[in-house]
N, C-alpha and C positions, 0 to 999 in steps of 0.2 A: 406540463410545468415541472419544475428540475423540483426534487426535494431539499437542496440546497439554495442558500441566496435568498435576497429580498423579497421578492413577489410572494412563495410561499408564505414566507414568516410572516407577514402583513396580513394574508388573508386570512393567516390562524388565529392571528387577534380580532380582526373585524369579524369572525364568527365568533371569536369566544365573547367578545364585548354585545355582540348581538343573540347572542344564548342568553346572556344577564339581563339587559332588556329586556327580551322576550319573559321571563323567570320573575322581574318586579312589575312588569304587566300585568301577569297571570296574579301574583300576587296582590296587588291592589284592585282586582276584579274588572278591568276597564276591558274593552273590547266584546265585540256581540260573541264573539267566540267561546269566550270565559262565560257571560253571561244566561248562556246558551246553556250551559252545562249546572247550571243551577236549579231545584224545584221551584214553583210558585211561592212557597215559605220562605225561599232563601238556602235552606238547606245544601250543603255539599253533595250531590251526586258522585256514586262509583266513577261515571264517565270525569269527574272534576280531579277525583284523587288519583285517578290512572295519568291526567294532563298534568300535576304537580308531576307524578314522577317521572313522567317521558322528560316535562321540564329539567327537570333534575340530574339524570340522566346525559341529556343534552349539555350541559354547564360541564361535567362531569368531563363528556369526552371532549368537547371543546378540549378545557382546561390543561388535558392529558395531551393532546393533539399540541399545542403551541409549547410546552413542555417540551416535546418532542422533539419537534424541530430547534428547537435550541440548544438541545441537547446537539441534534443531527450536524447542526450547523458548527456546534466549538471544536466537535471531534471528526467530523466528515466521516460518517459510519456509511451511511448511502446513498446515490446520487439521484439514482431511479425508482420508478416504482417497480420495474422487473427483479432489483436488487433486494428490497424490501420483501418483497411478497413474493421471492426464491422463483420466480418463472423466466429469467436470464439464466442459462447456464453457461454461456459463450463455450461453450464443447459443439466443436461440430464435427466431428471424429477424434478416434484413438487407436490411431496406425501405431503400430511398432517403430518406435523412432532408429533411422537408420546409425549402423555404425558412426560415431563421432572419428572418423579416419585422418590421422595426423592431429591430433591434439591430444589425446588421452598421455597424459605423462609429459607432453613435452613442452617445454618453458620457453618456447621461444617461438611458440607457435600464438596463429591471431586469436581472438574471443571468439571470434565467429567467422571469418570469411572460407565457405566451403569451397571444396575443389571440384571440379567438372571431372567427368570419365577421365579422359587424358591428364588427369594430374594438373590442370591450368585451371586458373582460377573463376570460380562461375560467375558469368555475368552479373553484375548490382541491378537491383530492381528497383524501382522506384516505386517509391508511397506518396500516396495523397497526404495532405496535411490539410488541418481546419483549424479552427477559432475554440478553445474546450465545449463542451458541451456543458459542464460545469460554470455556472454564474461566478463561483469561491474560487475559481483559478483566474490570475492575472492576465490579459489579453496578448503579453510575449509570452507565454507559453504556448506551443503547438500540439494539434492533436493527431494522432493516426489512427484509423480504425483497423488494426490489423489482422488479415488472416493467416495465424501461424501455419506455414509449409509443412513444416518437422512433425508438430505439436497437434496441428487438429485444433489449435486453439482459435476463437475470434475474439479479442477484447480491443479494449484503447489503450493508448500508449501514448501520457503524455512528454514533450522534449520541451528544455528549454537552455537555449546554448549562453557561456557565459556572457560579459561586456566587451572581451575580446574576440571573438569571434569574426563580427563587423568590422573591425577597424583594418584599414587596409594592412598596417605593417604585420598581420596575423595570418594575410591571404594567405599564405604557403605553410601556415604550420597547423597542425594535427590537435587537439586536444583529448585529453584522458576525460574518460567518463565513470559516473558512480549509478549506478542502478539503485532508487528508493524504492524500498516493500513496504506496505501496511500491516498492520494488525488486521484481525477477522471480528466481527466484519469491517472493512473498512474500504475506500475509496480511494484511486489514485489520485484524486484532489487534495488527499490532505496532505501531502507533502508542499502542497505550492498556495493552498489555500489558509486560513485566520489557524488552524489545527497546529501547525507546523510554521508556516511561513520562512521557509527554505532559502527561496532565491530573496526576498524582504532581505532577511539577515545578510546572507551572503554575497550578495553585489557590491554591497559599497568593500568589502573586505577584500574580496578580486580583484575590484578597478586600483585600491594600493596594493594589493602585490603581498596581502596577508595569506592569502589564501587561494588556490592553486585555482587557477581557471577549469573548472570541472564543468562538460556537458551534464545536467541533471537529467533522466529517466524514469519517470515512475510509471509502470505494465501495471497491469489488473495483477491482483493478486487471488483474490476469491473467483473460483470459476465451480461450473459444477453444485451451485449452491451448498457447498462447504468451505470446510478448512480443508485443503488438500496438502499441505505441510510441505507447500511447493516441491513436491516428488511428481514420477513419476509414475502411476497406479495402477497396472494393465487392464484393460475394459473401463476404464471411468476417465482417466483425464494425463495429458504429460503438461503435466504444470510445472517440470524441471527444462524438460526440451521448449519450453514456452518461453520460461526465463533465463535460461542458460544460452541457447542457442538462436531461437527466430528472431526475441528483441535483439538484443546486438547484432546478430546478421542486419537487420533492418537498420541500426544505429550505421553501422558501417556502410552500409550501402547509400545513405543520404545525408551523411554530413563527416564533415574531416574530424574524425575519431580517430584516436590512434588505434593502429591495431595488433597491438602488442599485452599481453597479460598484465606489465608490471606496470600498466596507465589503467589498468579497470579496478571497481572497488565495488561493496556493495553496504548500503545500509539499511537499518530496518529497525521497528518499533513492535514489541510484542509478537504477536506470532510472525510478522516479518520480520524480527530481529532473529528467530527459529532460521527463518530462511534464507537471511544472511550468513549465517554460522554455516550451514550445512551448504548451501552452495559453493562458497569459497573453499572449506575443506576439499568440499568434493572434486572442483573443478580450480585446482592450481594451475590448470593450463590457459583457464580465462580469466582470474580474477586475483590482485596483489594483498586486498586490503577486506576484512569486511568489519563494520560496525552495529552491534545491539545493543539496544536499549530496552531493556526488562525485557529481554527473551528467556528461553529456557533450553537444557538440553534433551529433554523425555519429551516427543511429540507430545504424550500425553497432559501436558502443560496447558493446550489447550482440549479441553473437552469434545470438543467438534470435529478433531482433529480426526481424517482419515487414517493416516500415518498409526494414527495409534490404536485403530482398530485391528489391526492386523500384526501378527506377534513380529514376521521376520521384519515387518516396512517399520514397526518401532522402533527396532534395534537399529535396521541400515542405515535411518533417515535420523538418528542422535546424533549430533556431532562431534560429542566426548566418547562415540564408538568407531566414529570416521577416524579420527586423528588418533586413536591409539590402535588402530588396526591397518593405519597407512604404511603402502611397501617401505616409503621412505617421508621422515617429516616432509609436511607439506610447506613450501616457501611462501607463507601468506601471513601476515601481521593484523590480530584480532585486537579489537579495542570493545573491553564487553561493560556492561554500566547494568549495574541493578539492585535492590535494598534487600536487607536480610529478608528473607523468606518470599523475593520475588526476582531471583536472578543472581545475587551476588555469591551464595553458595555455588552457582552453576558455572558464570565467572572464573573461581576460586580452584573445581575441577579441572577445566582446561588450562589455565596456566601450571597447575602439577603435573601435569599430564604433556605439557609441551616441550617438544624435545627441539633445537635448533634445528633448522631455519625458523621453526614454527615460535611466533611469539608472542603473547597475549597480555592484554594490557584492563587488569581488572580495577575498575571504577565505582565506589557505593555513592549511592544517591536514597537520598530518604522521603523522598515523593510518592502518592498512589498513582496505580496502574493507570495513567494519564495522561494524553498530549501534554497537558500543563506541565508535564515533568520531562516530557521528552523536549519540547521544543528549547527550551534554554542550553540544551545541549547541542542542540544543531551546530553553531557556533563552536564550542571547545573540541567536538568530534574532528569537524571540519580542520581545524588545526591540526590536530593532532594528523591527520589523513596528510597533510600538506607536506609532513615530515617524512611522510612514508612515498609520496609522490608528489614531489616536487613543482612548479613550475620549467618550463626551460626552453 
């Protein structure tokens, strides 16, 4: 059973409400059980006052338990129990990720489509797709369970293509895609599910022509049972070549994605909004656009964070040390959103710091560290994204 969606939440209450029962039974002494536990006087037995407190106890974690899940379910923190109780680490190797050959620097190259020995293009492979495995994701959305090539990675990957896409007059045209990250912990449902509600907002805005017809993408972002500060970490995990290069290989290889840098974007919330920032720096040759919402620039930002365990991966993997140590500004257009003492000072860095082409667009928002605060922004980012690429 998913830890998100109805079924859970329901059973959490039909046990918490049945720990209560159980607790005003014990309490008004009815049942041979209770009774049982009693001297011939009447008297409270140890074995009586040990059943109060299992009772108790019991009420207790119920209580905490449907808590939980409601909690689990506003903000999509976890999907599984693997997720939960860190025994998923979707790492199934950490090869040395090959040369990125013809992209590195160059702007006119694709996001992803590798080249074969001979310099020609490597055959597209094809991926299964499924139904989410997620209940909180809407049933147009698709799933793939993918095993990253590059990356060593296995996670899901869900897609969901705009209202254009289907319609015949579309057949031959290509759409630009946006990559969505999560925070840690978090799930890639919550970009499509009640957390976010992404495509909710954004479809009727598409089908008038507000808002650019963008394939939506959200990849696993938590592998390895941490934060990996979507780098790539030698012996633990390439959670850069995971989301830099295998997803959108794979977006390219199964659906008419453009495959040009200045149709790719990427967005993110919290420690995904970290990884928004720092991919797009880093790879101008895959990505035009990225957006965060109370992200930071010190890996350290998040506490969990691999990235900042390590003195040189803090420094490499900052994105206010990418973009002032780039050979040449990077041609990508940042849209950063965060309140004092959660982002907006960091914000405030990169726009001083950005030299043209590079150009940053700092946003305060005075909300806690919360879906609640990100999701109304979906909407004004998404605009704003539209000015930066276009429909056509």
């Amino acid at each position: 059973m998913n830890l998100t969606g109805t079924p859970f939440f329901v059973l959490t209450v039909v046990l918490f409400v049945a720990s209560l029962a159980l607790a005003m039974a014990q309490w008004l002494g009815r049942g041979a059980p209770f009774r049982a536990a009693r001297t011939v006087d009447g008297r409270r037995t140890p074995l009586r006052a040990l059943s109060y407190l299992g009772t108790v106890l019991l009420c207790q974690f119920t209580a905490v338990a449907m808590v939980f899940v409601v909690v689990n379910d506003e903000n999509q923190l976890y999907d599984s129990w693997g997720d939960l109780l860190g025994t998923s680490s979707h790492v199934r190797a950490v090869p040395v990720p090959p040369k990125d050959e013809g992209l590195a620097g160059d702007q006119a190259a694709a996001p992803a489509a590798s080249a074969g020995p001979s310099g020609t293009p490597a055959p597209k492979v094809p991926q299964a797709f499924h139904a989410p495995d997620s209940d909180a994701v809407p049933r147009n959305v698709k799933q793939a369970d993918l095993k990253g090539r590059l990356s060593g990675v296995d996670g899901e990957v869900l897609v969901w293509t705009p209202p254009q896409y289907d319609d015949p007059a579309y057949k031959d045209k290509t759409f630009p895609v946006v990559e969505l990250l999560v925070g840690y912990p978090g799930s890639s449902s919550a970009w499509f599910g009640d957390a976010m509600d992404a495509t909710k907002q954004l479809e009727p805005l598409m089908k008038s022509g507000q808002v650019t017809p963008f394939i939506l993408v959200a990849p696993r972002v938590t592998l390895g049972n941490a934060d990996t500060g979507c780098a790539d970490i030698p012996g633990k995990v390439n959670a850069e070549t995971w989301l830099s290069r295998d997803v959108p290989q794979m977006i390219v290889d199964n659906f008419r994605a453009d495959t040009t840098p200045d149709r790719w974007a990427l967005s993110g919330y919290s420690a995904g909004a970290h990884c928004a920032l720092r991919l797009a720096l880093a790879h101008p040759n895959r990505y035009r656009a990225a957006i965060s919402m109370s992200g930071y620039n010190d890996p350290a930002g998040e506490p969990a964070s691999l990235t900042a365990k390590d003195p040189k991966l803090r420094e490499s993997a900052n994105p206010l040390h990418i973009l002032t140590h780039a050979q040449t500004p990077p041609n990508v257009a940042l849209y950063v959103t965060g309140k004092r003492g959660d982002g907006l000072e960091d914000a405030i860095a990169l726009q001083q710091a950005a030299k043209s082409p590079t150009a940053v667009t700092p946003f305060e928002t005075t909300g806690a560290h919360l879906t609640s605060t990100w999701k109304p922004l979906v909407v004004p980012t998404f605009k704003w994204l539209t000015g930066i690429i276009p429909p056509r």
